[in-house]
C-alpha positions in Angstrom: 0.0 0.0 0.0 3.2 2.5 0.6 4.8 1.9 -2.7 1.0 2.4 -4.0 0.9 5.8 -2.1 4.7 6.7 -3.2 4.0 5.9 -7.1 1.1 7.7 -7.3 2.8 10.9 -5.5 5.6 10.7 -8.5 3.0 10.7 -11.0 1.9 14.4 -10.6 5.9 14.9 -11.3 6.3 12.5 -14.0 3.7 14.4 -15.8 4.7 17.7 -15.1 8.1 17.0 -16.2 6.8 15.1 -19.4 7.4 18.0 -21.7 11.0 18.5 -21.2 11.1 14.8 -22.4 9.4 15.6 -25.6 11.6 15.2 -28.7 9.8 18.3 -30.6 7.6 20.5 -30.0 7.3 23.8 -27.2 9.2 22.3 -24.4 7.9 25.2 -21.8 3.9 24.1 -23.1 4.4 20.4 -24.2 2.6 21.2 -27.0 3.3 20.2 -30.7 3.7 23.0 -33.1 3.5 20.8 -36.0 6.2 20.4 -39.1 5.8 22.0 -42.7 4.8 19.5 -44.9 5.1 21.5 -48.1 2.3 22.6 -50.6 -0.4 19.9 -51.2 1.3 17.4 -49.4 -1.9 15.7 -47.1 -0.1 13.0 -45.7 3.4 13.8 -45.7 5.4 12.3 -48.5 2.3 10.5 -49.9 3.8 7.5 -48.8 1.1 4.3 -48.9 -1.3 6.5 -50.6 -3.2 5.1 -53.5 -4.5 7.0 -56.7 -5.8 5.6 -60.4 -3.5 5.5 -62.4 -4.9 4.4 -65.5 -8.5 3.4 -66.6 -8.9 0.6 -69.0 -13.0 0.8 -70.0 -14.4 -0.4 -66.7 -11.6 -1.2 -65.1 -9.2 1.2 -63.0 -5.4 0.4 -62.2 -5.1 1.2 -59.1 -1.5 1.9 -57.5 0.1 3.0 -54.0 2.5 5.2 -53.9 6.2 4.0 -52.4 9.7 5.6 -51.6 11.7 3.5 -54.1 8.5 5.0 -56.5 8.5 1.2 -58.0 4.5 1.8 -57.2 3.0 -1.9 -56.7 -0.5 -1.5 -58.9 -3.8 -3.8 -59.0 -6.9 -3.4 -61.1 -9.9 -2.6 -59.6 -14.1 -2.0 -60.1 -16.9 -1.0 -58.2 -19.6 -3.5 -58.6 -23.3 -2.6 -59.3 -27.2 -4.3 -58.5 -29.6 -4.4 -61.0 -30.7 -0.8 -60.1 -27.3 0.4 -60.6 -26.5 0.9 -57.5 -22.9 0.3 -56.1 -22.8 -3.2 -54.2 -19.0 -4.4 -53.6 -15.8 -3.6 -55.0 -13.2 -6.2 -56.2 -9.4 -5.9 -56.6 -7.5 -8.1 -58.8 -3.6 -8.5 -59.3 -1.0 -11.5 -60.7 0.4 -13.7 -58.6 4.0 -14.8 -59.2 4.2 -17.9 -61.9 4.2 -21.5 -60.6 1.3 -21.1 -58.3 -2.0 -23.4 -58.6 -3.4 -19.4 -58.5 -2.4 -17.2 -61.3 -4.3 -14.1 -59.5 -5.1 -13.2 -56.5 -8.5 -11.0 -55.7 -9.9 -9.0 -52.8 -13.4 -9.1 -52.9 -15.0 -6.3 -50.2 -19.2 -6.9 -49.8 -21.1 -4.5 -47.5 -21.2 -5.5 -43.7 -24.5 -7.1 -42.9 -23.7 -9.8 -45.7 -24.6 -13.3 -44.6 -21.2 -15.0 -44.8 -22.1 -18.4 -44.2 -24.0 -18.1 -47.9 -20.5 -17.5 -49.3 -20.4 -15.9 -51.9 -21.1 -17.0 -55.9 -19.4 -16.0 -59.2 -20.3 -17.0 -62.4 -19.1 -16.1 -66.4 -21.4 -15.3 -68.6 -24.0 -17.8 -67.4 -21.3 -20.4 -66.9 -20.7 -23.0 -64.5 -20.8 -21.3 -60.8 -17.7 -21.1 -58.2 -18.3 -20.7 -54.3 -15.3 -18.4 -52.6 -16.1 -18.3 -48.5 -15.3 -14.7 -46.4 -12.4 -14.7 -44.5 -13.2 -12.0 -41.9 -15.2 -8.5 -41.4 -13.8 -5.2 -40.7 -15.2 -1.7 -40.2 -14.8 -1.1 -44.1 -17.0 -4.8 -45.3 -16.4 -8.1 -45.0 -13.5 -9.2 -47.2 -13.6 -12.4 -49.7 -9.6 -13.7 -50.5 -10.0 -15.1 -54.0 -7.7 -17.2 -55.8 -8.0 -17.8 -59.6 -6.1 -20.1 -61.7 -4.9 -19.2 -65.3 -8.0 -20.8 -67.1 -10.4 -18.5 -65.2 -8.3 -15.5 -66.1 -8.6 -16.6 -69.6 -12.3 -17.0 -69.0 -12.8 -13.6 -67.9 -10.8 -12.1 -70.7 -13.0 -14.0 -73.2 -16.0 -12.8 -71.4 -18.3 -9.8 -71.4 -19.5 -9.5 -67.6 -19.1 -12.0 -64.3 -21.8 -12.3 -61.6 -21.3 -12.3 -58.1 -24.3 -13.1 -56.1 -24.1 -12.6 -52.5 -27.0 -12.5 -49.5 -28.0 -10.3 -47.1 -27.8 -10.8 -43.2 -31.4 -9.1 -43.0 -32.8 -10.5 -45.2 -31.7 -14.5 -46.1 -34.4 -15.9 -48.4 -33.3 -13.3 -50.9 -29.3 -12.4 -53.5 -28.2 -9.7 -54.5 -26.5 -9.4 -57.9 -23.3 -7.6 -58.8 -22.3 -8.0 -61.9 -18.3 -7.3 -62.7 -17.9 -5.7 -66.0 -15.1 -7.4 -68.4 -15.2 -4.6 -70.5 -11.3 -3.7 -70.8 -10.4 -6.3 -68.4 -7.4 -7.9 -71.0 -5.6 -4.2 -71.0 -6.0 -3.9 -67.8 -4.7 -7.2 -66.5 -1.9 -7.6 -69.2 -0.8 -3.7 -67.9 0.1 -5.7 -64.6 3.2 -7.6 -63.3 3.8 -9.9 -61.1 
């Protein structure tokens, strides 16, 4: 109970004397007084930041910015419902060769999606592939998507994909998002990997 008594007497100095410990800043105030960052710069050097950085029909290339400025890129789309209205997003990129997948895909559905449906994809009224949802986060819940080279083939031959996923609230009903190929060759074959 006394070394209680004694630690909590130190804090009051501990904090007082906090600010002289500060690496920047106004030592006497302990406040920051912030560092120029230069014209337009919102985050600094930009560092992590993504922008478009070229759009292939309805795809986008999508890159984040680096120090070495060897920018890694993916392709991206925003996928639409039958009203047009945006659904998910998915983000595609290559894979190294001598995988079983050729490409790799992030597939982000709103929260509220019921993930033990899984989720559904099919090519142009093709046969239909299951992919299960990893895990939920603030932004949606996340599908990790392999896809072997014969399905990248199939989407380059192909005019439009649909996912079909279902809603938490609402279970005896899908929803359908339908993934644009348009441009989908260019923008894949822009890619390394």
């Amino acid at each position: 109970m006394k070394k209680m008594a004694k630690a909590l007497a130190l804090l009051p100095a501990l904090l007082l004397a906090s600010p002289a410990l500060a690496q920047s800043g106004d030592a006497a105030s302990g406040l920051s007084m912030g560092e120029p960052l230069g014209m337009g710069a919102e985050g600094g050097d930009g560092f992590g930041e993504t922008y478009v950085d070229e759009v292939f029909t309805d795809w986008e290339r999508t890159c984040m910015r680096t120090p070495d400025g060897d920018d890694p890129c993916q392709i991206t789309q925003l996928l639409n419902d039958e009203t047009g209205g945006p659904v998910a997003e998915i983000m595609l990129f290559p894979l190294p060769p001598g995988q079983q997948a050729a490409a790799g895909a992030t597939f982000l559905a709103p929260l509220e999606t019921l993930l033990t449906a899984q989720l559904t994809m099919r090519v142009d009224g093709g046969e239909v592939r299951r992919y299960p949802f990893s895990y939920c986060s603030a932004m949606g819940c996340i599908a990790r998507i392999g896809f072997t080279d014969e399905e990248i083939q199939l989407f380059k031959r192909g005019s439009e994909a649909v996912w079909t996923l279902v809603p938490a609230a609402a279970p005896d009903q899908e929803v359908e998002a339908t993934m644009s190929l348009m441009g989908f060759t260019a923008a894949y074959d822009s890619l390394e990997p």
